[in-house]
Backbone bond lengths (Angstrom), bond angles and torsions (degrees), N, CA, C in turn:
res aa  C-N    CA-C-N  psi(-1)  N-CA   C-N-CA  omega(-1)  CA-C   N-CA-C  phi
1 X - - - 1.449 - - 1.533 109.31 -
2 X 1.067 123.49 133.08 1.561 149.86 174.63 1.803 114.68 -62.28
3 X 1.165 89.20 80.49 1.666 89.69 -177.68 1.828 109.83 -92.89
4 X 1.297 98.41 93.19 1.473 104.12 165.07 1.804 125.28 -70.57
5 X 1.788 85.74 142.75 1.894 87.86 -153.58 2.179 83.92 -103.33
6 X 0.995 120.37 -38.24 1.385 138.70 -167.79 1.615 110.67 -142.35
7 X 1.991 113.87 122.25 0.890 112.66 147.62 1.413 127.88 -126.80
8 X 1.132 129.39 -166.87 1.545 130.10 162.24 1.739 112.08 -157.19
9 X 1.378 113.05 162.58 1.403 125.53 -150.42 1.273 141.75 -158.91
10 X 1.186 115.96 93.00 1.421 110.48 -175.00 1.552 133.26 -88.90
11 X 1.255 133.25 -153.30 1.792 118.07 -172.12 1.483 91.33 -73.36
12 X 1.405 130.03 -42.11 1.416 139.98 -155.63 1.692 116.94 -100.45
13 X 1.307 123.49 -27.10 1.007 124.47 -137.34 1.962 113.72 -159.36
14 X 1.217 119.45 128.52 1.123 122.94 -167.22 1.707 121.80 -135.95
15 X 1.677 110.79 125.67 1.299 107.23 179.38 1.312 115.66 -117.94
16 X 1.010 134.73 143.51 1.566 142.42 176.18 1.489 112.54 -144.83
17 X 1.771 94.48 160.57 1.307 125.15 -179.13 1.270 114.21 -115.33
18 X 1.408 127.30 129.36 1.755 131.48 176.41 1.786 94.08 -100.19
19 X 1.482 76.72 157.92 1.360 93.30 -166.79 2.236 105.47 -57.31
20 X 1.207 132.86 4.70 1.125 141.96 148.65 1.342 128.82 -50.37
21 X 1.630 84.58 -38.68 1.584 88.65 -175.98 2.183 105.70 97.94
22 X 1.306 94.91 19.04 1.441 118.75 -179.85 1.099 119.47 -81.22
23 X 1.618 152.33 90.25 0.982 122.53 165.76 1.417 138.21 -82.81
24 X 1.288 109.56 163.33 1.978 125.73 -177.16 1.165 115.04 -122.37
25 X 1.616 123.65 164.85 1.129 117.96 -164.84 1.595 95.10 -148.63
26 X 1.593 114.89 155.30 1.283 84.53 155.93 1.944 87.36 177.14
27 X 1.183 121.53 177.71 1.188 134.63 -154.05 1.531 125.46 67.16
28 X 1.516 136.10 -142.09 1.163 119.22 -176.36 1.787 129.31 -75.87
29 X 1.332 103.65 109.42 2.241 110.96 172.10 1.015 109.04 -85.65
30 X 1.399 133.26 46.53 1.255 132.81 127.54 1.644 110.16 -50.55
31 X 1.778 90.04 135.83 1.503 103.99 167.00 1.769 100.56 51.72
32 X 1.459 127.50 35.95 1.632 141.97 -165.22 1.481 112.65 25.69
33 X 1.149 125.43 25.26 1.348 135.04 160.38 1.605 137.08 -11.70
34 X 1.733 79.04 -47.03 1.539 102.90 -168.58 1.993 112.92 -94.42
35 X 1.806 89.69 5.16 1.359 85.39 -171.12 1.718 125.57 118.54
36 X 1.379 99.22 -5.95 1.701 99.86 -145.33 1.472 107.84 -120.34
37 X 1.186 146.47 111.97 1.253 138.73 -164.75 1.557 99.90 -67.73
38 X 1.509 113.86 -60.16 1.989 94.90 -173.32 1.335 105.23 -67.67
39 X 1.247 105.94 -179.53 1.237 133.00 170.79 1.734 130.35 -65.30
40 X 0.749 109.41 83.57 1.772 111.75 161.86 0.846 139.69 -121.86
41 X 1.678 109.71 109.27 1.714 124.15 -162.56 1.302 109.57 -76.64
42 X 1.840 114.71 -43.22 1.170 101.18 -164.45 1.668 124.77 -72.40
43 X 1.406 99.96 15.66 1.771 107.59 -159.82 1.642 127.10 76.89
44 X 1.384 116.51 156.50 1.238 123.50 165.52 1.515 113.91 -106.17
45 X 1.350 100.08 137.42 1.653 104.53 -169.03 1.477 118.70 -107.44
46 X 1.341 106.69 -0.64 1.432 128.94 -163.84 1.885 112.45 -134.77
47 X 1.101 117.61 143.07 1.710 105.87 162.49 1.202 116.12 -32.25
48 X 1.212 147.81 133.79 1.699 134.13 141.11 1.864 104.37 -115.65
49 X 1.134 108.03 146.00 1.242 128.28 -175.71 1.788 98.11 -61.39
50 X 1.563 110.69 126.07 1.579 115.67 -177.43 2.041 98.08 -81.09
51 X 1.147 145.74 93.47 1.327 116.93 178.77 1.488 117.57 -113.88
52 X 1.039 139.11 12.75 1.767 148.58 144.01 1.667 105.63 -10.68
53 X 1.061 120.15 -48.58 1.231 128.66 -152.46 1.831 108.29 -88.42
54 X 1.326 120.39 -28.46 0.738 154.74 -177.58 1.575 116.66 -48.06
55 X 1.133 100.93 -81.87 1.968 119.60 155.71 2.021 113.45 -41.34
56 X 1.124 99.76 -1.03 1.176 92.79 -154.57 1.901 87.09 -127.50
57 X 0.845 122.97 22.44 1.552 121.58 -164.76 1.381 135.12 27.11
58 X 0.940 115.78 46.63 1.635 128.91 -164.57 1.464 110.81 -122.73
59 X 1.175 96.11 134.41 1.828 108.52 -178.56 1.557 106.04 -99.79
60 X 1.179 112.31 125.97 1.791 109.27 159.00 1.598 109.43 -61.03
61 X 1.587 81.11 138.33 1.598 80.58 175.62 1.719 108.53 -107.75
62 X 1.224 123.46 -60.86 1.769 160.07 125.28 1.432 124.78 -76.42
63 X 1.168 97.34 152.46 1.664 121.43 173.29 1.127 116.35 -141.18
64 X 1.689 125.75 -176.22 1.148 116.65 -162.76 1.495 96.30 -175.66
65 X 1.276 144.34 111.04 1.248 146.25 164.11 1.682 103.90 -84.38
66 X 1.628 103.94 136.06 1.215 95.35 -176.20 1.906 99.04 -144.84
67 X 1.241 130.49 -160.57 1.595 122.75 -163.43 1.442 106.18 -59.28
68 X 1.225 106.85 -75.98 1.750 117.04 171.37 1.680 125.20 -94.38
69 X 1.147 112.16 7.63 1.379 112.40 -167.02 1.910 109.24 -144.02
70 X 0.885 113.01 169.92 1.452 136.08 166.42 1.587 129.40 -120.96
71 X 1.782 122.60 114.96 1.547 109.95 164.63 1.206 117.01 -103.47
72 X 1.097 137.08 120.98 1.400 148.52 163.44 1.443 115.54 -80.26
73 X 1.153 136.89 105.27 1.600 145.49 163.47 1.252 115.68 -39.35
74 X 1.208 150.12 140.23 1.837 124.27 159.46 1.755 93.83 -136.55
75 X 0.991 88.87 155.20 1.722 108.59 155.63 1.190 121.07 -114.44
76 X 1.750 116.41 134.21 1.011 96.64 157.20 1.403 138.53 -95.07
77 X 1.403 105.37 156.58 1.722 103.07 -168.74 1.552 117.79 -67.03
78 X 1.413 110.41 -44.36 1.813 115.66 153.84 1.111 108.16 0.47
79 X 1.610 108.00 -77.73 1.612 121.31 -140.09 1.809 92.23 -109.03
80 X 1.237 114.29 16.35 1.955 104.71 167.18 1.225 104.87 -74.95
């Protein structure tokens, strides 16, 4: 079970953090909103795991759901 530690939220669209430090995404990826590099029109209806960020060594730090868009904070792990 998915124990979220931090989320945030807009009319469309939702980001969260599990207590890992994991993020999820889910409702409308329009314009990748939701987190998601491909494309999905019809929406996500469920958590899905955000992992882009991942390959790339970067820690979320903050996020931020906002009208049409999403900011995600990262750190990099390099320089922690």
């Amino acid at each position: 079970m998915i124990q979220f530690v931090d989320i945030s939220l807009h009319s469309d669209h939702v980001i969260a953090m599990d207590q890992k430090g994991q993020l999820y995404g889910w409702g409308s990826n329009l314009q990748k909103r939701a987190g998601f590099k491909e494309d999905i029109y019809d929406g996500i209806f469920e958590p899905k795991r955000i992992t882009f960020y991942e390959s790339e060594n970067l820690i979320p730090i903050k996020f931020s759901c906002g009208f049409d868009h999403t900011l995600i904070l990262f750190e990099d792990i390099e320089t922690k």
